[in-house]
Jmol script that loads the backbone (N, CA, C; Angstrom):
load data "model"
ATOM      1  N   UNK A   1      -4.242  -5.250   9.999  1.00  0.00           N
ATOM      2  CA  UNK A   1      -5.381  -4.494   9.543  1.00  0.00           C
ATOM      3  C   UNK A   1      -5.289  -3.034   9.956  1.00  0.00           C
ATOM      4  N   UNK A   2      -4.719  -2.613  11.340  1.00  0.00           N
ATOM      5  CA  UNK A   2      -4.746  -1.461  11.538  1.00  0.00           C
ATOM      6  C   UNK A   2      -3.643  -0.534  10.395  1.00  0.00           C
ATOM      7  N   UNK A   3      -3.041  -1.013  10.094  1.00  0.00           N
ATOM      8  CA  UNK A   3      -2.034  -0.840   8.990  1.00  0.00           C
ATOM      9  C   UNK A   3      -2.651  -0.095   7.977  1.00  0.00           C
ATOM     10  N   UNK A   4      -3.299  -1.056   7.327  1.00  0.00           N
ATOM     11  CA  UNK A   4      -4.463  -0.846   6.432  1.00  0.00           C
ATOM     12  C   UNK A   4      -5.727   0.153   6.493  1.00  0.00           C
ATOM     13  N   UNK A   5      -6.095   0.399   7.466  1.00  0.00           N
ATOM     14  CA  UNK A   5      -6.689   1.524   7.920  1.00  0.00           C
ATOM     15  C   UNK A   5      -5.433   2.859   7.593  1.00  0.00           C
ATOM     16  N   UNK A   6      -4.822   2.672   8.543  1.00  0.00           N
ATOM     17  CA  UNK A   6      -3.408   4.159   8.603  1.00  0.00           C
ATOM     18  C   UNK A   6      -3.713   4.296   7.235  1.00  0.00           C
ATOM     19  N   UNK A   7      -2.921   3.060   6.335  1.00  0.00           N
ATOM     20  CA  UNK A   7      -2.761   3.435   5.189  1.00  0.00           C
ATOM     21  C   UNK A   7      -3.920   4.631   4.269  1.00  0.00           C
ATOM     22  N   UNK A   8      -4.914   3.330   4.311  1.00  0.00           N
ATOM     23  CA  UNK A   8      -6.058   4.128   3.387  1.00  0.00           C
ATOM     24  C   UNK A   8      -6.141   5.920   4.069  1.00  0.00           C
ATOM     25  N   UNK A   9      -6.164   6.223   4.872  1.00  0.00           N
ATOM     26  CA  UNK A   9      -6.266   7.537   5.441  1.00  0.00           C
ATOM     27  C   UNK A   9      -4.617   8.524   4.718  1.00  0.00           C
ATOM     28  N   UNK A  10      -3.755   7.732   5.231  1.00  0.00           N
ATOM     29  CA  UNK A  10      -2.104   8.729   4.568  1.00  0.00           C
ATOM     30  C   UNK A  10      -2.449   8.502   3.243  1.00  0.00           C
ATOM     31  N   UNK A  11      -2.840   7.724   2.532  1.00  0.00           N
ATOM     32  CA  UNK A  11      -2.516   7.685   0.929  1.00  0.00           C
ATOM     33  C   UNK A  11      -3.686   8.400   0.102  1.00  0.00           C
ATOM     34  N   UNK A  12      -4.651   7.742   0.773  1.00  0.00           N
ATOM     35  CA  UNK A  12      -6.370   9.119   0.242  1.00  0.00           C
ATOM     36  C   UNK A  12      -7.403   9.281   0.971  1.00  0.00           C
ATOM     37  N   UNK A  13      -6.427   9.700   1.902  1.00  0.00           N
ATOM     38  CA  UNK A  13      -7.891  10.547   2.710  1.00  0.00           C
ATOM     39  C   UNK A  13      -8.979   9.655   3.328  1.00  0.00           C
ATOM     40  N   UNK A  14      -8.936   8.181   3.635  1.00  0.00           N
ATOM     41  CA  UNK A  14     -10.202   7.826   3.108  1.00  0.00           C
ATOM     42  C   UNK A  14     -10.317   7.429   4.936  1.00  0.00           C
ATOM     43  N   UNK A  15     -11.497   7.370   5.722  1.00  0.00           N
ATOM     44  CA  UNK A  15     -11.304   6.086   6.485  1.00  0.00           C
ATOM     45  C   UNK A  15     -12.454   5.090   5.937  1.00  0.00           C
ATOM     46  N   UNK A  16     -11.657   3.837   6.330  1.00  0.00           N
ATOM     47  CA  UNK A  16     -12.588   2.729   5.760  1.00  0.00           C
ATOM     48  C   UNK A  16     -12.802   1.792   6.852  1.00  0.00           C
ATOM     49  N   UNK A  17     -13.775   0.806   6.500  1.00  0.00           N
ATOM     50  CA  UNK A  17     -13.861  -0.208   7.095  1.00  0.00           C
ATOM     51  C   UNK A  17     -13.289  -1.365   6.374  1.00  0.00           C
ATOM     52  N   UNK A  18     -12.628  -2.350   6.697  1.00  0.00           N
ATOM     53  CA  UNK A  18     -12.125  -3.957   6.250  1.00  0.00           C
ATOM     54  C   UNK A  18     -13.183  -4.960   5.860  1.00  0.00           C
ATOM     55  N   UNK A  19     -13.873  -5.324   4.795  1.00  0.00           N
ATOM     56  CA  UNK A  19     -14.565  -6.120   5.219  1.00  0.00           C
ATOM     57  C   UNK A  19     -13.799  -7.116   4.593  1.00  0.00           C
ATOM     58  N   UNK A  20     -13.066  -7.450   4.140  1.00  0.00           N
ATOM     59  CA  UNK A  20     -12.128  -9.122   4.162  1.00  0.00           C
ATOM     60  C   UNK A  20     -11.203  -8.966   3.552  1.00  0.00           C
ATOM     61  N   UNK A  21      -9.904  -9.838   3.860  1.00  0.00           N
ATOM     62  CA  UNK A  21      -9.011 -10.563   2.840  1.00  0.00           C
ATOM     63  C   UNK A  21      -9.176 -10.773   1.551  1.00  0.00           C
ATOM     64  N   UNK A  22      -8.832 -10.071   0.702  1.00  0.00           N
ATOM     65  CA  UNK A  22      -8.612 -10.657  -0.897  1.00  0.00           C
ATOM     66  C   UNK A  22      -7.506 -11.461  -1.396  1.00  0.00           C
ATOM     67  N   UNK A  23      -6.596 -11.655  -1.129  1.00  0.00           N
ATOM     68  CA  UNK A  23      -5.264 -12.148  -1.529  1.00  0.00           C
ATOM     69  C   UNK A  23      -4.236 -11.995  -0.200  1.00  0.00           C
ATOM     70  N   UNK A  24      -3.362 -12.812  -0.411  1.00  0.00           N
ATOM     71  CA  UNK A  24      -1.557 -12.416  -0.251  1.00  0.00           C
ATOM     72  C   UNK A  24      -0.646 -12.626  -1.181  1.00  0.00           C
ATOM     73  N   UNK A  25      -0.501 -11.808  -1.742  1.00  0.00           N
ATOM     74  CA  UNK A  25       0.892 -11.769  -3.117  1.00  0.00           C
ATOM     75  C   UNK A  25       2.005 -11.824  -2.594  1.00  0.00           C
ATOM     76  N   UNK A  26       3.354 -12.654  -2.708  1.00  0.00           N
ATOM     77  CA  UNK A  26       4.397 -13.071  -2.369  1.00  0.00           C
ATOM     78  C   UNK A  26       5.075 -13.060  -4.075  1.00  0.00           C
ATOM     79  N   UNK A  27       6.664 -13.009  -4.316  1.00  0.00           N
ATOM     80  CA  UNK A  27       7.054 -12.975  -5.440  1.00  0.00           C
ATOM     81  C   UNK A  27       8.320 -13.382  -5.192  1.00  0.00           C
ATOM     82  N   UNK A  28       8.752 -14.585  -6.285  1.00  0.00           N
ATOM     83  CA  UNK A  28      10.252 -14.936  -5.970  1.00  0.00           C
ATOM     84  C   UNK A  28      11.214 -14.029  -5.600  1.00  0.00           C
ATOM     85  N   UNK A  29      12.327 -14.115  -4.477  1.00  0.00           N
ATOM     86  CA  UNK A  29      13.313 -12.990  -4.398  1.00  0.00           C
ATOM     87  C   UNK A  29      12.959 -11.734  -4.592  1.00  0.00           C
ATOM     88  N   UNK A  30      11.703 -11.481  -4.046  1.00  0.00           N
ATOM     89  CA  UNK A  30      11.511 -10.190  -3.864  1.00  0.00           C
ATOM     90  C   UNK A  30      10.650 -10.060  -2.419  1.00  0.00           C
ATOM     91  N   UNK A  31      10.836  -8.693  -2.055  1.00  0.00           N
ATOM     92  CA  UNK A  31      10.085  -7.801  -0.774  1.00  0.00           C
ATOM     93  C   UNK A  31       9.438  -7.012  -1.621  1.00  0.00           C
ATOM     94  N   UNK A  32       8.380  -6.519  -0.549  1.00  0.00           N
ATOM     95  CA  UNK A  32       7.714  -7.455   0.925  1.00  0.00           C
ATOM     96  C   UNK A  32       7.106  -8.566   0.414  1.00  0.00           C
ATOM     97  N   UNK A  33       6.351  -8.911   1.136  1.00  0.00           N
ATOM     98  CA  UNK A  33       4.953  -9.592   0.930  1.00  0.00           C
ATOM     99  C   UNK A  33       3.455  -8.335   0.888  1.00  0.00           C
ATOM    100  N   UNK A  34       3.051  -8.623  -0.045  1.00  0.00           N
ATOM    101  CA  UNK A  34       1.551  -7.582   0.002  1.00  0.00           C
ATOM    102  C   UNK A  34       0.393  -8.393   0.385  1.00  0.00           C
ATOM    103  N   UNK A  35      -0.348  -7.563   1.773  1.00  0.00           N
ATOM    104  CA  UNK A  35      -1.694  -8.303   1.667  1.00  0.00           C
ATOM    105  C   UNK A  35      -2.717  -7.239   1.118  1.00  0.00           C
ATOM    106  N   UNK A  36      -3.772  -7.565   0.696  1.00  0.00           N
ATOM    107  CA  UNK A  36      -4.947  -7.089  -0.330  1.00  0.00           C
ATOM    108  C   UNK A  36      -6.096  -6.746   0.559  1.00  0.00           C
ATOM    109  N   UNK A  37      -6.443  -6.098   1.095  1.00  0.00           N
ATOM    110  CA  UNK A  37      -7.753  -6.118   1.616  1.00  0.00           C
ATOM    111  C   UNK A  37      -8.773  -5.584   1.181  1.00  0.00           C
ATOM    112  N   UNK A  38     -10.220  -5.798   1.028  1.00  0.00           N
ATOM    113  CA  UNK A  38     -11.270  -5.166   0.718  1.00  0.00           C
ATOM    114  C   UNK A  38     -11.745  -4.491   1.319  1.00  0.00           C
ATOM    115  N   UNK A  39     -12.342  -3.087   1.269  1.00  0.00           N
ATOM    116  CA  UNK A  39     -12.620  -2.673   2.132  1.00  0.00           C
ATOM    117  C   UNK A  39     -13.765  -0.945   1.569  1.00  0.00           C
ATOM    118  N   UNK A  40     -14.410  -0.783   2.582  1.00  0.00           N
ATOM    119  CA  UNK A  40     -15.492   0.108   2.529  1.00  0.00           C
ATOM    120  C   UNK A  40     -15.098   1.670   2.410  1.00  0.00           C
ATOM    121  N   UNK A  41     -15.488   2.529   2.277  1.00  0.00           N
ATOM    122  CA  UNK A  41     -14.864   4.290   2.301  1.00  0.00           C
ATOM    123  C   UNK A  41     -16.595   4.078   3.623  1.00  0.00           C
ATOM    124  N   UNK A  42     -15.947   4.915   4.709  1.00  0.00           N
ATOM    125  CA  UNK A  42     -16.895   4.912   5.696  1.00  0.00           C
ATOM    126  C   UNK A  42     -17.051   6.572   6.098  1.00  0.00           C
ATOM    127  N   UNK A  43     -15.945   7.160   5.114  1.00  0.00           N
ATOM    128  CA  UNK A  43     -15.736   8.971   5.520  1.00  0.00           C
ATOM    129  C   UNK A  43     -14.116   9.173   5.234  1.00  0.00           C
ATOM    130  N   UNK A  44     -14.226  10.357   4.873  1.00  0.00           N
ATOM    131  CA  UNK A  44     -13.177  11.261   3.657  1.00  0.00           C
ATOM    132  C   UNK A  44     -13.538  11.569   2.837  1.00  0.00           C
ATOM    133  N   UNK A  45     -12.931  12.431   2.030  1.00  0.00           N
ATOM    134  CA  UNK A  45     -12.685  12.260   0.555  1.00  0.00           C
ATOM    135  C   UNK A  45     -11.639  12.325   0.048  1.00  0.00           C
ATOM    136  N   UNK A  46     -11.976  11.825  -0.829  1.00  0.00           N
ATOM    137  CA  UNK A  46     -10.615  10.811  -2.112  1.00  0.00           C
ATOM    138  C   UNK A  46      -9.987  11.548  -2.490  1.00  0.00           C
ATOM    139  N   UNK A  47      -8.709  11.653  -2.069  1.00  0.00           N
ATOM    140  CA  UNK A  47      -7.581  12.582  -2.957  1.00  0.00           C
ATOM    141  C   UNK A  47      -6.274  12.011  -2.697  1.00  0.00           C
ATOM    142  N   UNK A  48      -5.564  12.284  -3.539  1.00  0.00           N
ATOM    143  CA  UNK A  48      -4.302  11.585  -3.334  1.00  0.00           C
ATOM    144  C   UNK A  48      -3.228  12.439  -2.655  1.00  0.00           C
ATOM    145  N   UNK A  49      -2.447  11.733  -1.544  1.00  0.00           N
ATOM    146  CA  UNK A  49      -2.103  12.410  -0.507  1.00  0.00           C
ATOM    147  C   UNK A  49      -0.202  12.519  -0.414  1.00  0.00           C
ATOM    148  N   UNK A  50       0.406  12.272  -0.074  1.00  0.00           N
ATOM    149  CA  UNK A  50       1.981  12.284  -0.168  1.00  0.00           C
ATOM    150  C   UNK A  50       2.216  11.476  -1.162  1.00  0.00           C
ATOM    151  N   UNK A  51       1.926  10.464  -1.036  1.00  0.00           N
ATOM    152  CA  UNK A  51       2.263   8.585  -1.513  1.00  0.00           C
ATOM    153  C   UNK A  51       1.940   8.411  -2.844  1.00  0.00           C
ATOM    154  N   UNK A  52       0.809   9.509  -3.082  1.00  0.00           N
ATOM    155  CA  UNK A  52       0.099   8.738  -4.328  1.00  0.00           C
ATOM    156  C   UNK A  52       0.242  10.488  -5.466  1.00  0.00           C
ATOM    157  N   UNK A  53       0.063   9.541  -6.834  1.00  0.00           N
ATOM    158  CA  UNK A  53       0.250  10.918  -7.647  1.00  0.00           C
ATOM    159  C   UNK A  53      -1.261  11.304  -8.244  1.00  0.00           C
ATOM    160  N   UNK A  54      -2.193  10.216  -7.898  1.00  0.00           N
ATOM    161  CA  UNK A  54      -3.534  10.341  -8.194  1.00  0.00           C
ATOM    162  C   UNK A  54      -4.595   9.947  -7.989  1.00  0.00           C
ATOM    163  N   UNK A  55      -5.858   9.645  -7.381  1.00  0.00           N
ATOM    164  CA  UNK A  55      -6.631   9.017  -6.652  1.00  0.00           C
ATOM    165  C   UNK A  55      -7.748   9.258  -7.543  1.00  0.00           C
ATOM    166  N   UNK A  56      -8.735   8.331  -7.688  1.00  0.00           N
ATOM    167  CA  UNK A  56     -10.119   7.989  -8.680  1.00  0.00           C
ATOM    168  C   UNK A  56     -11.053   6.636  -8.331  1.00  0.00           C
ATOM    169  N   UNK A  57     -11.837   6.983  -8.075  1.00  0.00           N
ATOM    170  CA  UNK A  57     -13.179   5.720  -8.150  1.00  0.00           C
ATOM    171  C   UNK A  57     -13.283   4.931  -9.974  1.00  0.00           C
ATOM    172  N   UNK A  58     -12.862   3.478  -9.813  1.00  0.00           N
ATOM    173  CA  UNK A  58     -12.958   2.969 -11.333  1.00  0.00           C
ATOM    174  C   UNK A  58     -13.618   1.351 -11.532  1.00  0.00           C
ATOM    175  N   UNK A  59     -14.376   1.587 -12.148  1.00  0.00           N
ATOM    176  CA  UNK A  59     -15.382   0.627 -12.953  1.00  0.00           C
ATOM    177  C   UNK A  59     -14.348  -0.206 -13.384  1.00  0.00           C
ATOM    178  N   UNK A  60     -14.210  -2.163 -12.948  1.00  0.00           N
ATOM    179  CA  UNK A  60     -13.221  -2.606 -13.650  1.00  0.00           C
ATOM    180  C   UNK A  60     -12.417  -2.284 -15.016  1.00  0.00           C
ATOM    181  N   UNK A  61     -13.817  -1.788 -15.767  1.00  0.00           N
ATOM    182  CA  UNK A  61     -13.115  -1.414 -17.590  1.00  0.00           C
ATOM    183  C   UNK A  61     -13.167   0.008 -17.253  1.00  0.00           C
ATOM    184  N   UNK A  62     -12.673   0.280 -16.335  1.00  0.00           N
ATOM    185  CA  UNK A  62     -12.268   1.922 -16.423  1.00  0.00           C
ATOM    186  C   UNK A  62     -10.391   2.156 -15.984  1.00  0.00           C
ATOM    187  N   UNK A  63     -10.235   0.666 -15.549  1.00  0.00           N
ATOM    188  CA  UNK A  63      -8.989   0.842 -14.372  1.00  0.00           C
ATOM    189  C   UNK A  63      -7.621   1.018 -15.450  1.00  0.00           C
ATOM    190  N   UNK A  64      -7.071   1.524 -15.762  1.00  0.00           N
ATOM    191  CA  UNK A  64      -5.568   2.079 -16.382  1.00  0.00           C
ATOM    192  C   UNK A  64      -4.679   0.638 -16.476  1.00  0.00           C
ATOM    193  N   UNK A  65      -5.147  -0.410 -16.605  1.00  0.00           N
ATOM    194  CA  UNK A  65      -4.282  -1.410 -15.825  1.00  0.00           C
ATOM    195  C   UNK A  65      -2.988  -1.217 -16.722  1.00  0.00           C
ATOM    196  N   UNK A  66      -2.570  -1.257 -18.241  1.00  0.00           N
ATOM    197  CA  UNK A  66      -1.308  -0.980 -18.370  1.00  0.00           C
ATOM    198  C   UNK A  66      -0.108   0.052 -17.676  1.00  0.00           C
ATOM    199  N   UNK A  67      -1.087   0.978 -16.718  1.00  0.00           N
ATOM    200  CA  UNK A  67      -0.147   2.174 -16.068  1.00  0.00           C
ATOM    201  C   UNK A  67      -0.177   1.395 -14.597  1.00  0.00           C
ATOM    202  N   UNK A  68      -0.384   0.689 -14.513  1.00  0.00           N
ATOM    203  CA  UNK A  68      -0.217  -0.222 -13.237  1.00  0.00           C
ATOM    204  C   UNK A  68       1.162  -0.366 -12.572  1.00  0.00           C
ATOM    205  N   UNK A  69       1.791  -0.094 -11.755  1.00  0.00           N
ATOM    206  CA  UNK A  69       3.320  -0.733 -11.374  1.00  0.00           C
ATOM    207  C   UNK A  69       3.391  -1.283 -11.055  1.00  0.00           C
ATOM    208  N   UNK A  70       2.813  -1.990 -10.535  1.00  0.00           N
ATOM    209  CA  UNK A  70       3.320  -3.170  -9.631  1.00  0.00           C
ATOM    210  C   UNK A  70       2.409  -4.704 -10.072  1.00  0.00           C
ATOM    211  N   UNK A  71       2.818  -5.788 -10.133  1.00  0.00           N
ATOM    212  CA  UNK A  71       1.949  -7.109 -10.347  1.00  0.00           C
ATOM    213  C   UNK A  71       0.739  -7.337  -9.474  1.00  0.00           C
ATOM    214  N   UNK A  72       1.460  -7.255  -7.933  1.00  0.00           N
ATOM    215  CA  UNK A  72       0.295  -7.488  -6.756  1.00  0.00           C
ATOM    216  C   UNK A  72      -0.816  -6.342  -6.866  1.00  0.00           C
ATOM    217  N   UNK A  73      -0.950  -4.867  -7.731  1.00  0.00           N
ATOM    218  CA  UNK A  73      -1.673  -4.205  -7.410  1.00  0.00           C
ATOM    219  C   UNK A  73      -2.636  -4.390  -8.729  1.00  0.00           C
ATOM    220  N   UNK A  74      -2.333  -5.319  -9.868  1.00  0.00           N
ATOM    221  CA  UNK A  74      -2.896  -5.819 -10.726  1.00  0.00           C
ATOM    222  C   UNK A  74      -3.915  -6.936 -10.177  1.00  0.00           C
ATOM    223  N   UNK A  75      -2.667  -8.124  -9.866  1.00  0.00           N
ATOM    224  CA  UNK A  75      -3.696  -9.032  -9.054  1.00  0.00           C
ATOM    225  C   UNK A  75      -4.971  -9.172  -8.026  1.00  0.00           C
ATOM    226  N   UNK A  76      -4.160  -7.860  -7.022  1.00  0.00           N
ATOM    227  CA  UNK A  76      -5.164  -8.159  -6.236  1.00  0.00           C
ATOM    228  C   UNK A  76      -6.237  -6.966  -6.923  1.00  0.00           C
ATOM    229  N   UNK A  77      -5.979  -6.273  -7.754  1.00  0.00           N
ATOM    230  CA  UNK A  77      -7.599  -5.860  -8.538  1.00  0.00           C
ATOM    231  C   UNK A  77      -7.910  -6.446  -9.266  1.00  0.00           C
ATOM    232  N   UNK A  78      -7.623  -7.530  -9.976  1.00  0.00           N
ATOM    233  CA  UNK A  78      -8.527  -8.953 -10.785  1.00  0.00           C
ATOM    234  C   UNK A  78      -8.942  -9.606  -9.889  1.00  0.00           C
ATOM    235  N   UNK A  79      -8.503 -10.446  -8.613  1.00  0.00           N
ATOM    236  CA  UNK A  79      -8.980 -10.995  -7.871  1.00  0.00           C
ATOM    237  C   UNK A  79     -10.049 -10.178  -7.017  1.00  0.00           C
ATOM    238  N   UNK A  80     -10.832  -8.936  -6.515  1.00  0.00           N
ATOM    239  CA  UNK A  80     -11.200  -8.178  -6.215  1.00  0.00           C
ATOM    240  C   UNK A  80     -12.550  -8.014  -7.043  1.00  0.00           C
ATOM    241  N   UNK A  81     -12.161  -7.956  -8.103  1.00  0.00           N
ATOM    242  CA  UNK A  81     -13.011  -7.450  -9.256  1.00  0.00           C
ATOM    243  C   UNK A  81     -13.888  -9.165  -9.680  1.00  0.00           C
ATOM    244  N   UNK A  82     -13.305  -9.956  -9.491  1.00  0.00           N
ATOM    245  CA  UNK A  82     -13.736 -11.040  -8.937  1.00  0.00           C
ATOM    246  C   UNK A  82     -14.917 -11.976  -8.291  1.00  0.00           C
ATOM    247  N   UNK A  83     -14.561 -11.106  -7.177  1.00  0.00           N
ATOM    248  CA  UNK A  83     -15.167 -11.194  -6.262  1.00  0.00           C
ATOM    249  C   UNK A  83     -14.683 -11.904  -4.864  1.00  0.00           C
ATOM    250  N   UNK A  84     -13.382 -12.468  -4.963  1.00  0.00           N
ATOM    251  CA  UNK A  84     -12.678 -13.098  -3.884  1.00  0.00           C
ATOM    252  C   UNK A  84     -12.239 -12.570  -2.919  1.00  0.00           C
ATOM    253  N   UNK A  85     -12.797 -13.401  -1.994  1.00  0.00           N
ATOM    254  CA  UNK A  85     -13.288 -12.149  -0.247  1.00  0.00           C
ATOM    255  C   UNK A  85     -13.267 -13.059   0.811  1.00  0.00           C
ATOM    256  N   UNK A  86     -12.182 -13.325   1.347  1.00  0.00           N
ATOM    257  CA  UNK A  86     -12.376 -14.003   3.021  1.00  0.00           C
ATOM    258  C   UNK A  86     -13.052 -13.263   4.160  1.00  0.00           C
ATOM    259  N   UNK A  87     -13.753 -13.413   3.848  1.00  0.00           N
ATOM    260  CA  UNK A  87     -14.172 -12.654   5.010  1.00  0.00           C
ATOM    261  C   UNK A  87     -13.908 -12.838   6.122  1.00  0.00           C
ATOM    262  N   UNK A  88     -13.736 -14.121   6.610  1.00  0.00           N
ATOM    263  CA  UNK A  88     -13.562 -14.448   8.277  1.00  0.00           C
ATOM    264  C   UNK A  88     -12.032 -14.035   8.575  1.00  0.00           C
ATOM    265  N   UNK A  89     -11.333 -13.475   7.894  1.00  0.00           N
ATOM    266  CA  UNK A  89      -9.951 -13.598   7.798  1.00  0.00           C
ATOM    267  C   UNK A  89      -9.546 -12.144   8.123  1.00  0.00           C
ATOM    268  N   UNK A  90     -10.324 -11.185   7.832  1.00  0.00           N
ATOM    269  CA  UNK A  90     -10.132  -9.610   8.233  1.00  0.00           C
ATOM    270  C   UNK A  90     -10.010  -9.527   9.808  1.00  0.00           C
TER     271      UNK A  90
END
end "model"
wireframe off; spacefill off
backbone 0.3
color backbone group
């Protein structure tokens, strides 16, 4: 989780809070493993930082999903959008 924190801060600015587990995406013969977490904007603002080429707040039918790269970053925003949330698991 602290990971996940770093992250959200190097990639946009953000700090957040965790409030649960959404997924773990795993994929045949491939690296890494991705975990999904849900999580709060608690202070920052949103901009996209080394990592990222663009940062935006999006309404499920707002999200670009064909410009998507990756599967797990699909999934875990359907599952998300969802509503699937461990909570005890953060």
């Amino acid at each position: 989780m602290v990971a996940a924190i770093r992250e959200a801060w190097e990639e946009a600015h953000l700090r957040i809070r965790i409030d649960g587990l959404v997924n773990i995406y795993s994929y045949r013969n491939r690296i890494p493993v991705i975990i999904v977490y849900a999580a709060t904007s608690v202070g920052g603002d949103l901009r996209a930082e080394d990592e990222s080429l663009d940062a935006g707040w999006f309404a499920e039918s707002d999200v670009p999903w064909p410009q998507l790269a990756f599967p797990s970053t699909r999934q875990g925003l359907r599952d998300y959008f969802k509503g699937i949330l461990h909570p005890h698991i953060a």
